[in-house]
N, C-alpha and C positions, 0 to 999 in steps of 0.2 A: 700232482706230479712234482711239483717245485718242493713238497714235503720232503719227498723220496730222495730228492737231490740232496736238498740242507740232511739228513741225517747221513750219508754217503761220503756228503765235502768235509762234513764237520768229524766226523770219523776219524778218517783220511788224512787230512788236514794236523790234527791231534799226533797220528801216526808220524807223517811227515815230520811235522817240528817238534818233535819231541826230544829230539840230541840238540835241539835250540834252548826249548824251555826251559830246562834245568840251567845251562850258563847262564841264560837272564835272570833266573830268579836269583842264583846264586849272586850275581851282580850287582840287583838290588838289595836284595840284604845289606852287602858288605859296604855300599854305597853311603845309606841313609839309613838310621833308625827306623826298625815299623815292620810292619808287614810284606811281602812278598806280595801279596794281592790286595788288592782296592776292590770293594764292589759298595754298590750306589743302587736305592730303591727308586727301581724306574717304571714307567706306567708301560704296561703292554697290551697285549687285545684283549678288546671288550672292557678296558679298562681296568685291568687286573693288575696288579702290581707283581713284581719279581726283583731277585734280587742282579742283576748286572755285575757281570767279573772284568776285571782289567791287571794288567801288571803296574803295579803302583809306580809313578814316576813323578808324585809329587810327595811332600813334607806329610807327613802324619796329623791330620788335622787340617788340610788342605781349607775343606770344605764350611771350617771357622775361622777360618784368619783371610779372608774376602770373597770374594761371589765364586754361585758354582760354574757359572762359565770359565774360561780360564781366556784371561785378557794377554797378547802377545807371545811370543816365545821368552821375551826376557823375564815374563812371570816371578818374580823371586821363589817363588812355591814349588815350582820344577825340579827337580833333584837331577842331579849331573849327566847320569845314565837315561832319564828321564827325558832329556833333549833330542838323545838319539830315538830311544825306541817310539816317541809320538812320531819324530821327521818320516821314519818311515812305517807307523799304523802297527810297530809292534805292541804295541800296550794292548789292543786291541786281540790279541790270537786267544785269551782263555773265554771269551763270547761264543765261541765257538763251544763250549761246553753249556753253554746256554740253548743254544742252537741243536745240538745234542739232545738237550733236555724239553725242546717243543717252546719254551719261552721266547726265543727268537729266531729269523729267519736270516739265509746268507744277506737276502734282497729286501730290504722293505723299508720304511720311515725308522730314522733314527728314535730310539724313545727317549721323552724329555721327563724329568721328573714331577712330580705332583705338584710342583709350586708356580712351572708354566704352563703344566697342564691345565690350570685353574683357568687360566687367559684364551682358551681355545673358544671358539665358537662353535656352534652348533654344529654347521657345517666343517670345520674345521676338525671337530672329532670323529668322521669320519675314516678318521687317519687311522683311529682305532680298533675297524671293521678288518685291518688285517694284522697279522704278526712283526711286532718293528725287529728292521735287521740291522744286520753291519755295518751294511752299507748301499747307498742309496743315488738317486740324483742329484740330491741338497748336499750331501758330503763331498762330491764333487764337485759343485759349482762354487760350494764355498770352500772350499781346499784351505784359502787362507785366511779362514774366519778370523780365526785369533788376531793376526796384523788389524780387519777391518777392527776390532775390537777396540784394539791396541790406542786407535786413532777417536774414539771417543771419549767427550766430557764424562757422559755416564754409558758403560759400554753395557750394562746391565738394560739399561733403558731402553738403549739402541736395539739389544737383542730381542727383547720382546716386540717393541714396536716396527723393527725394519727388517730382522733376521729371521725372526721364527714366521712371520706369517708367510713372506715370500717360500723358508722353507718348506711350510706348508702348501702352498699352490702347486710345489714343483711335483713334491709327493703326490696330489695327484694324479700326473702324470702317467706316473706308474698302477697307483689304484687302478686307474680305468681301464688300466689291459695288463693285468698280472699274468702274462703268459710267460714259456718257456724261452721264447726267443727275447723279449726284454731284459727276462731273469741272469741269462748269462754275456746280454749287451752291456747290463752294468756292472758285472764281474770283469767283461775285459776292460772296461774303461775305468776302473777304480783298479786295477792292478797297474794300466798305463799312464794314471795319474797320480802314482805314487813314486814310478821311481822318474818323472818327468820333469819333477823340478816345481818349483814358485808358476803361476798362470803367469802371463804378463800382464793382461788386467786383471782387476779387483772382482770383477763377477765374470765369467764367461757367459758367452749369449746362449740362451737354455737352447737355440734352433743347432747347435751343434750335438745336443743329444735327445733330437725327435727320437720319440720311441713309436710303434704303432703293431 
């Protein structure tokens, strides 16, 4: 059923912003050198690789001039228009054509690319058993990944060893009861944590989004 939804929203959605998408691309262009879209080979189910679309909001070559996470908002890498559209997850609307296309879901474990996917554990690729989506548990709890980032010696280190795994536990979460009523509990609460502002702590406590 949650198929039927993601090709529905992602439709829709396309439909909807679509007297958007053009002023942003057009935006970006005129912004920074490069491309209108960024996309990034990321692992999806069963371990299959796909390619991931985004509206670029970084430098051209982003992903060689320092790590592929992106540390703070002060990033030097961030291009102008590029500040605005991550503050509010518009970088993220051409996923949606991914989504479209059966590689990703509205709902599901964000996908990481082959190089932390390498660091999963066994159980930990489980993650892989379903579709990664848009957006998830972990995208909400860590809302302000980037600042925790920001705040490390090696914020690469930190990701692997403190970030990814916890987001992997959270993910869970969600595996173990992929139902409809979870599916769109994390749709309202990723749309109410976007335009809500900074958390006021650094992690919120995950018992504010039992799911069951």
């Amino acid at each position: 059923m949650t198929r039927l939804f993601d090709i529905v929203f992602s439709a829709v959605g396309l439909l909807v912003f679509s007297p958007l998408l053009v002023p942003l691309a057009v935006y970006i262009k005129l912004d920074s050198r490069g491309p209108v879209f960024y996309r990034q080979e990321r692992v999806g189910r069963f371990g299959r690789t796909f390619w991931l679309y985004k509206f670029r909001s970084m430098q051209v070559d982003a992903d060689k001039k320092g790590p592929l996470i992106t540390v703070g908002d002060a990033d030097n890498r961030i291009t102008r228009i590029g500040q605005f559209i991550r503050k509010y997850k518009l970088d993220e609307l051409p996923q949606l054509i991914n989504v479209l296309k059966g590689e990703m879901s509205i709902v599901g474990p964000r996908p990481e690319v082959k190089k932390y996917v390498k660091h999963y554990t066994d159980e930990q690729r489980k993650v892989l058993d379903i579709r990664p989506g848009i957006t998830d548990i972990a995208s909400i709890v860590y809302k302000n990944e980037n600042e925790l980032l920001q705040a490390q010696r090696d914020p690469e280190k930190y990701y692997i060893k403190v970030i990814m795994p916890h987001k992997l536990t959270l993910n869970k979460v969600y595996i173990s009861a992929p139902n409809l009523k979870n599916y769109f509990y994390i749709i309202y609460l990723t749309g109410r944590e976007v335009f809500r502002g900074k958390p006021k702590a650094p992690v919120p406590e995950l018992k504010r989004y039992e799911l069951n």
